[in-house]
C-alpha positions as CSV (number, residue, x, y, z in Angstrom):
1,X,0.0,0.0,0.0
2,X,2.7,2.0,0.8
3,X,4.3,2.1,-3.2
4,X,1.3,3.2,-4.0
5,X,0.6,6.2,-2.1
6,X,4.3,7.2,-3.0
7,X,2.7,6.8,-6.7
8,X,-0.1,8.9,-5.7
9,X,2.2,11.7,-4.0
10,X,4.4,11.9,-7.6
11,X,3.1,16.0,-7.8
12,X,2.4,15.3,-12.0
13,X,-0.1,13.3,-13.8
14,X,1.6,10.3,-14.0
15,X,1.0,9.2,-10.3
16,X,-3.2,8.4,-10.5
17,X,-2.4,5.7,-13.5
18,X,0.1,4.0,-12.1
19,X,-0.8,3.6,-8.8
20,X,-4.6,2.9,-10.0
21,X,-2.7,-0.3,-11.5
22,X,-0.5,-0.8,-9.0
23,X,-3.2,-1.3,-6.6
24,X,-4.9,-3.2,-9.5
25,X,-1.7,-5.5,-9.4
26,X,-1.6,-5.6,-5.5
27,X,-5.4,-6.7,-5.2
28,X,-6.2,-3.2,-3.0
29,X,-10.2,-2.8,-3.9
30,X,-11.2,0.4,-5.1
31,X,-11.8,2.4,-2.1
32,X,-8.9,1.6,-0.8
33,X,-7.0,3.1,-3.5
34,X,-9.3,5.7,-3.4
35,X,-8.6,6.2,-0.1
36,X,-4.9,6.2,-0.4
37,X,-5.4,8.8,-3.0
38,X,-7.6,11.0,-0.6
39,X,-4.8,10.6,2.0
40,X,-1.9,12.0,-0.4
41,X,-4.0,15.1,-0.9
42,X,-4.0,15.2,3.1
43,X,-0.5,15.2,2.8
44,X,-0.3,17.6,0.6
45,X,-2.1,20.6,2.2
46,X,0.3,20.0,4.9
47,X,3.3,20.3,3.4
48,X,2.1,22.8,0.8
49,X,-0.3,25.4,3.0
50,X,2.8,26.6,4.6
51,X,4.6,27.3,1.5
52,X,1.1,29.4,0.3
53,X,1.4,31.3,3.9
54,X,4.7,32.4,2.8
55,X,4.1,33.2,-0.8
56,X,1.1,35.6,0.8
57,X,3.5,36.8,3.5
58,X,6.3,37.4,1.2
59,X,3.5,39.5,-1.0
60,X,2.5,41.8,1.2
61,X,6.5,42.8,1.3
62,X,7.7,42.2,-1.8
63,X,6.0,44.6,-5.1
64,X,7.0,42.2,-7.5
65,X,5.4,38.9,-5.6
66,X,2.5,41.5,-4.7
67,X,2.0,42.3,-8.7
68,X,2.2,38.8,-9.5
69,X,-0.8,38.2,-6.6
70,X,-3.0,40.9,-8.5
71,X,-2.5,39.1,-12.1
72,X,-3.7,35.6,-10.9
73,X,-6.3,37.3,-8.7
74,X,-7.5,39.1,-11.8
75,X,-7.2,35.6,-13.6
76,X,-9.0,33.9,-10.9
77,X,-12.0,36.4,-11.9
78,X,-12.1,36.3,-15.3
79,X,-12.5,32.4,-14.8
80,X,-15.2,32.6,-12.4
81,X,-17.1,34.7,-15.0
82,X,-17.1,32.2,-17.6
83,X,-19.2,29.7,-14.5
84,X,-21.4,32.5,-14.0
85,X,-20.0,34.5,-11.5
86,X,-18.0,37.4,-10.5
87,X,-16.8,35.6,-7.5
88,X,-15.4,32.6,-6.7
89,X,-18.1,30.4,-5.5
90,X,-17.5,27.0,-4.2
91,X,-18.4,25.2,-7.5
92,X,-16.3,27.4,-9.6
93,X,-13.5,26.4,-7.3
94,X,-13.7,22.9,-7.1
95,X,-13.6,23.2,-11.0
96,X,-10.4,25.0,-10.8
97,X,-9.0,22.4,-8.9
98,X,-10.4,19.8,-11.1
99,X,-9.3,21.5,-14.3
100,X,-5.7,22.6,-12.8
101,X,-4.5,20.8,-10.3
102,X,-5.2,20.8,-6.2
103,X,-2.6,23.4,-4.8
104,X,-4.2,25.9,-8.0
105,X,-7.5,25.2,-6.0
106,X,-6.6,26.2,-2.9
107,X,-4.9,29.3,-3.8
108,X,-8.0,30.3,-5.7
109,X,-9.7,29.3,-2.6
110,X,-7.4,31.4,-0.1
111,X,-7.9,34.1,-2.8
112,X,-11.4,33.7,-2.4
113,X,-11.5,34.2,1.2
114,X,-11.7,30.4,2.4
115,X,-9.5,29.4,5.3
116,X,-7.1,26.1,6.1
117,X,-9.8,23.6,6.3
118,X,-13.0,24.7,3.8
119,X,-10.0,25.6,1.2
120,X,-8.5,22.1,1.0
121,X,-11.8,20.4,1.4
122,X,-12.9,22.9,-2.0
123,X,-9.5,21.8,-3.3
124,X,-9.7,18.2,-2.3
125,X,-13.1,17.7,-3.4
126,X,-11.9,18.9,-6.6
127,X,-9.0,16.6,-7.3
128,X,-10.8,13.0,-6.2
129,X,-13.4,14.2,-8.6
130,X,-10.7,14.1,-11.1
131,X,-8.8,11.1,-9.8
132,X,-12.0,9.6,-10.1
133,X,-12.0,10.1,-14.4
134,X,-8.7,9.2,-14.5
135,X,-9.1,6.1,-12.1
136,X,-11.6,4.7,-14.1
137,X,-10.5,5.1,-17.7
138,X,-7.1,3.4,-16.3
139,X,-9.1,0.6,-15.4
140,X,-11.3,0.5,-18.5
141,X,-8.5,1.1,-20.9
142,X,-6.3,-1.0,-19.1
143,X,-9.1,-4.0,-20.0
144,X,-8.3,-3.5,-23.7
145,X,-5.0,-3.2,-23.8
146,X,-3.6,-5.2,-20.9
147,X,-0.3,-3.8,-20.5
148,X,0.0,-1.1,-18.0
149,X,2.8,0.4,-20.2
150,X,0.7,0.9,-23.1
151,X,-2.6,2.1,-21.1
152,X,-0.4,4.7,-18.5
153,X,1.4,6.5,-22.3
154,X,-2.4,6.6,-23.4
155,X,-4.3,7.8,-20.3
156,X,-1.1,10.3,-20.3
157,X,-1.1,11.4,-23.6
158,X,-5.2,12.1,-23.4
159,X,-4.2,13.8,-20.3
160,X,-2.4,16.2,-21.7
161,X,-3.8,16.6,-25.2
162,X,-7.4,16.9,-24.2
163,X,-7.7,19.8,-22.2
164,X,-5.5,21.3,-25.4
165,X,-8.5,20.4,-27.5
166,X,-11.4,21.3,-25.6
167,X,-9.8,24.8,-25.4
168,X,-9.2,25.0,-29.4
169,X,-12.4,23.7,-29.8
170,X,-14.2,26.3,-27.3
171,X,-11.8,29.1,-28.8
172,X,-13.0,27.6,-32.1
173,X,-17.0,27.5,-31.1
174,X,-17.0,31.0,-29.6
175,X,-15.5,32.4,-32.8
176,X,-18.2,31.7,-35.0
């Protein structure tokens, strides 16, 4: 169990496939690996939410770490608009950390106003929403193909060449 939370604490894509079939190899039933996954996030706010303290204490001394606050803030708004609001709403949030990745989340979420605990939970909500995709079209794919080789270069490629499409698409879409 352990390799496989390692696998899950790998900070890039790459983690959620291979521990999905490493667990898959090891016999772990699905909400146990789900479970492991949830517990890297854990993990992760506590080793990341100090680093964000800093970054926001280091901004309110530093101009150029302060100017660099405003643009994602002012990012962080024009995204929420496209969901429908001005502000960041839980929702809207959780997509970010869907759609980016978890620590994205919970600095939208501190940006927003939420503390330590409703922050991660936004942001953690977010990500196991999104290991849960990834989880299962591992598994699925992984039914076709039978090599965990072949189905981890495939659920990594999709990984990174889909969100590439949907924006080209939209961008597309909204053009005409």
């Amino acid at each position: 169990m352990l390799a496989v939370l390692m696998l899950f604490l790998i900070p890039v894509g790459g983690g959620i496939p291979a521990g999905v079939l490493l667990a898959r190899q090891y016999a772990l039933a699905w909400p146990v690996t789900a479970f492991l996954y949830f517990v890297s996030d854990v993990i992760l706010a506590f080793l990341f939410e100090p680093v964000l303290r800093l970054l926001v204490y280091i901004g309110k001394r530093v101009e150029f770490v302060a100017k660099v606050a405003a643009v994602m803030k002012a990012t962080m708004d024009k995204t929420a608009a496209l969901y429908g609001g001005v502000g960041a709403g839980p929702f809207t949030l959780i997509l970010i950390a869907f759609g980016v990745d978890p620590m994205t989340g919970r600095a939208a979420a501190m940006a927003a106003g939420h503390g330590f605990v409703a922050g991660w939970a936004i942001a953690i909500a977010g990500d196991m929403i999104y290991y849960a995709v990834i989880a299962f079209t591992t598994l699925r794919l992984n039914q076709y193909f039978k090599d965990p080789n072949t189905t981890m270069l495939i659920v990594l490629g999709a990984m990174i060449l889909v969100p590439i499409l949907v924006r080209r698409l939209k961008v597309a879409y909204s053009r005409s």
